[in-house]
C-alpha positions in Angstrom: 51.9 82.7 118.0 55.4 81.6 117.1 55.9 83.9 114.4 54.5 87.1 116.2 57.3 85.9 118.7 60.2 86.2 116.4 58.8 89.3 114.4 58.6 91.0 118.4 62.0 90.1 118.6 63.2 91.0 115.8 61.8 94.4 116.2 63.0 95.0 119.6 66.4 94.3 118.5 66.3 96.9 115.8 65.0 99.7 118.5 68.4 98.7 120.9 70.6 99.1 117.9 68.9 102.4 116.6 68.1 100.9 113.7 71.5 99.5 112.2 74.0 97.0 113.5 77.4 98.8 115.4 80.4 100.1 113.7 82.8 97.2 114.4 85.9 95.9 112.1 83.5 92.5 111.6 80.7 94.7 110.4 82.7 96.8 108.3 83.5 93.5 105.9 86.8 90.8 106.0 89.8 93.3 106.2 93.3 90.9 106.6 94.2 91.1 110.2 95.9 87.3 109.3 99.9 86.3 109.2 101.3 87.7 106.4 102.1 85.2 103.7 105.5 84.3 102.1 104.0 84.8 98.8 101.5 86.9 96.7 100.2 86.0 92.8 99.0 89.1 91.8 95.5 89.4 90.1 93.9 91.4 87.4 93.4 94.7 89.4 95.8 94.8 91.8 98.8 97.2 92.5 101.8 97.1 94.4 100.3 100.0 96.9 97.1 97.7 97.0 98.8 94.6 97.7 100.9 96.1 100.2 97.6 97.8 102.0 96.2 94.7 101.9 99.0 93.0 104.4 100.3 96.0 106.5 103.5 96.8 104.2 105.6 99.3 103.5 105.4 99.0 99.5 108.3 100.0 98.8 110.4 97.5 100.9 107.8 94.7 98.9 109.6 96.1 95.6 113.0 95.6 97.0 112.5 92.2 97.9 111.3 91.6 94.3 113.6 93.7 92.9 111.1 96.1 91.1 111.9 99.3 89.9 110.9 102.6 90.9 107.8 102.5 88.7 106.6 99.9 91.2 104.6 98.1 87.9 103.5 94.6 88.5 101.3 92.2 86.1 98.6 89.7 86.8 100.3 85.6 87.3 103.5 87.9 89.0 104.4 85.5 91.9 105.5 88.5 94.7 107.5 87.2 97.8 105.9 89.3 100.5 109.0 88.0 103.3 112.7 87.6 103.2 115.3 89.4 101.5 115.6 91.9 99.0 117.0 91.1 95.5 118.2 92.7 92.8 116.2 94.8 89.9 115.4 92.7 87.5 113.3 93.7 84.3 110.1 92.2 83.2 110.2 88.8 81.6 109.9 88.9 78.1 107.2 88.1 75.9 104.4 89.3 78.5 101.5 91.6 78.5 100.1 93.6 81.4 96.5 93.9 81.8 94.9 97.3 83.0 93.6 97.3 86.3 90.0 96.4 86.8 87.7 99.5 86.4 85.6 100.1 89.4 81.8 99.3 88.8 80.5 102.4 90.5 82.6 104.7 88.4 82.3 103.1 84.6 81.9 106.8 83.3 85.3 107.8 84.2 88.2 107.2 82.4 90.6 103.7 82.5 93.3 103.3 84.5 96.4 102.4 83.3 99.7 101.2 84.3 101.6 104.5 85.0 104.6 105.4 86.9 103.8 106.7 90.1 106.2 109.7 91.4 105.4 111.3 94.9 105.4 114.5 95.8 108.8 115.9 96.8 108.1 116.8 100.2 109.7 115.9 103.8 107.2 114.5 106.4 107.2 117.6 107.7 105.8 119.5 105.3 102.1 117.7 104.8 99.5 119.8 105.8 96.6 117.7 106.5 92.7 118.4 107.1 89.9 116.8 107.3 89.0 114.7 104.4 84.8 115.4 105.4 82.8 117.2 107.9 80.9 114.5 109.2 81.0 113.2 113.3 83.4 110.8 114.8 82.0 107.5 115.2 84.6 105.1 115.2 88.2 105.6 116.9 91.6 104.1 115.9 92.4 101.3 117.8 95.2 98.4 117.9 93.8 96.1 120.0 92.0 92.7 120.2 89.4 93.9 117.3 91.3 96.3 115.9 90.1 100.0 114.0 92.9 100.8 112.1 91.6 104.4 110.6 88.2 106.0 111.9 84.9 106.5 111.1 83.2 109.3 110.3 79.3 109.8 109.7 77.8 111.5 106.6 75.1 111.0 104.0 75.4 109.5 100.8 76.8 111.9 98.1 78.8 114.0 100.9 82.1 115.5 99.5 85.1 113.2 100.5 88.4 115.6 100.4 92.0 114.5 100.2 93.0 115.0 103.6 96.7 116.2 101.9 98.2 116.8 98.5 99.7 113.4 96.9 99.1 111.3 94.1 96.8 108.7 93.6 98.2 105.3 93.9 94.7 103.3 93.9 91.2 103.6 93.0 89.1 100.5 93.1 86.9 98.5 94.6 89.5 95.4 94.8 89.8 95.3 99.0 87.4 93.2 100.4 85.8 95.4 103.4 87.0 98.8 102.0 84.3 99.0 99.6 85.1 101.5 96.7 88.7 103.0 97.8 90.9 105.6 97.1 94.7 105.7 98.4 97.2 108.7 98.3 100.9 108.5 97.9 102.1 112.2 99.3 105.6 111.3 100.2 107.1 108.2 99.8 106.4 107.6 103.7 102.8 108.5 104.6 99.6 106.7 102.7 96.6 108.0 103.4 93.1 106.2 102.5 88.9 106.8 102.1 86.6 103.9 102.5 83.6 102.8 101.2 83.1 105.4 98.8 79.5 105.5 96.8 81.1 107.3 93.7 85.1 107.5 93.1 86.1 110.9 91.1 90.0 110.5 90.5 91.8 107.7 88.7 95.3 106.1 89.2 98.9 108.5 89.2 96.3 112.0 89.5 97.7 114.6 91.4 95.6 116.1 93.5 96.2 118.9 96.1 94.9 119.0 99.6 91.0 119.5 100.0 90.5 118.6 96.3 87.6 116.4 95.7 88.2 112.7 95.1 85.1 111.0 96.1 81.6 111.3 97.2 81.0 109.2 100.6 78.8 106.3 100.4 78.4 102.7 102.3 79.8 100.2 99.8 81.4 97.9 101.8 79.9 99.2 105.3 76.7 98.6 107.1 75.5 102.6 106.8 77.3 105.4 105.1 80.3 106.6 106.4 83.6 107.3 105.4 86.5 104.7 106.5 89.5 107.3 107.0 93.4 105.5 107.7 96.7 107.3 107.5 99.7 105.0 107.2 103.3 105.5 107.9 105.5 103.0 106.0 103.0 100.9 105.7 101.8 100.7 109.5 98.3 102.0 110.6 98.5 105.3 112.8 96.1 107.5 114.6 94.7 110.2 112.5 93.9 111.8 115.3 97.3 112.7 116.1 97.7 114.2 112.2 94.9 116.0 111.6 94.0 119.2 113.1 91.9 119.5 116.2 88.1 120.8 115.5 86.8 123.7 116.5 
């Protein structure tokens, strides 16, 4: 009698939820919404846009404080200070090797990535014509409060085209932040970031170019409770609404 109990339960609690849990930041996996710590040791994997995803930062105020070059390269056991002041360039100690970043799983078949320089576009802020990086329906709104959205969420199926929402460069693609799933983030001007989440199959690599409503992924649910696509646009390293970038739908 007990277990029809739970298995009634259970099923009635499927029915309320239409079959899968809510879109919430907890359901989507552990993205950082913590303090931002003093320091960073990088890992096999990482880069300097990833890292500074990761805790909210404009990446290229973490390579002044560690005095990193324009190439923004960093190598695994690289101790980053994430707070403080800037110091001056330095160049790479001596004596040690860098480690390619770690391929992601879902897309063996395509080519390595390797350390590159990354140059942006040369464009003013101005200039970035955006659209909508898929076709699929709103689900999920930008929000900065208590449980924070810091993109939105847009329905699909699996295999959908993802599209870069502007031309850039691609400054990572991996599967390396924990409730992103497989990733890809554009550099298109120094200033403005833009990201797709949970990706079931990743079609650029690291420093492509790629022009506005090119192909760079096909949506998926890695990292997500259904498939969707995870869209954020940042501006020096702070979440903004899309919303207020992208152009209003028919």
């Amino acid at each position: 009698m007990q277990i029809w109990v739970v298995v009634l339960a259970a099923c009635a609690l499927a029915a309320c939820s239409g079959g899968y849990a809510p879109v919430t930041e907890q359901s989507l996996g552990s993205r950082y919404n913590g303090p931002v710590p003093s320091t960073y040791t990088v890992s096999r994997g990482d880069t300097l846009y990833s890292i500074a995803w990761r805790y909210g930062l404009d990446f290229k105020s973490v390579a002044r404080l560690n005095g990193i070059d324009s190439r923004y390269l960093i190598y695994p056991g690289q101790k980053l200070r994430l707070k403080g002041q800037a110091v001056a360039s330095s160049p790479r100690p001596s004596g040690t090797k860098s480690s390619p970043p770690a391929q992601t799983p879902s897309t063996a078949s395509r080519p390595k990535s390797t350390a590159k320089p990354m140059p942006a576009p040369a464009v003013s802020s101005s200039d970035i014509q955006w659209r909508w990086p898929t076709q699929g329906k709103l689900i999920g709104g930008y929000s900065s409060g208590s449980s924070p959205n810091k993109g939105i969420d847009l329905a699909g199926n699996t295999g959908d085209p993802v599209y870069a929402a502007a031309s850039g460069t691609v400054v990572y693609a991996g599967s390396g932040l924990l409730g992103y799933g497989n990733l890809v983030i554009l550099n298109h001007n120094r200033q403005y970031l833009s990201a797709y989440a949970h990706n079931s199959r990743i079609l650029v690599k690291e420093s492509d170019s790629v022009k506005v409503g090119d192909k760079i992924a096909e949506l998926g649910n890695t990292g997500a409770n259904r498939p969707m696509l995870h869209f954020e646009i940042r501006r020096d390293g702070k979440p903004v609404n899309p919303l207020q970038y992208l152009p209003k739908k028919q």
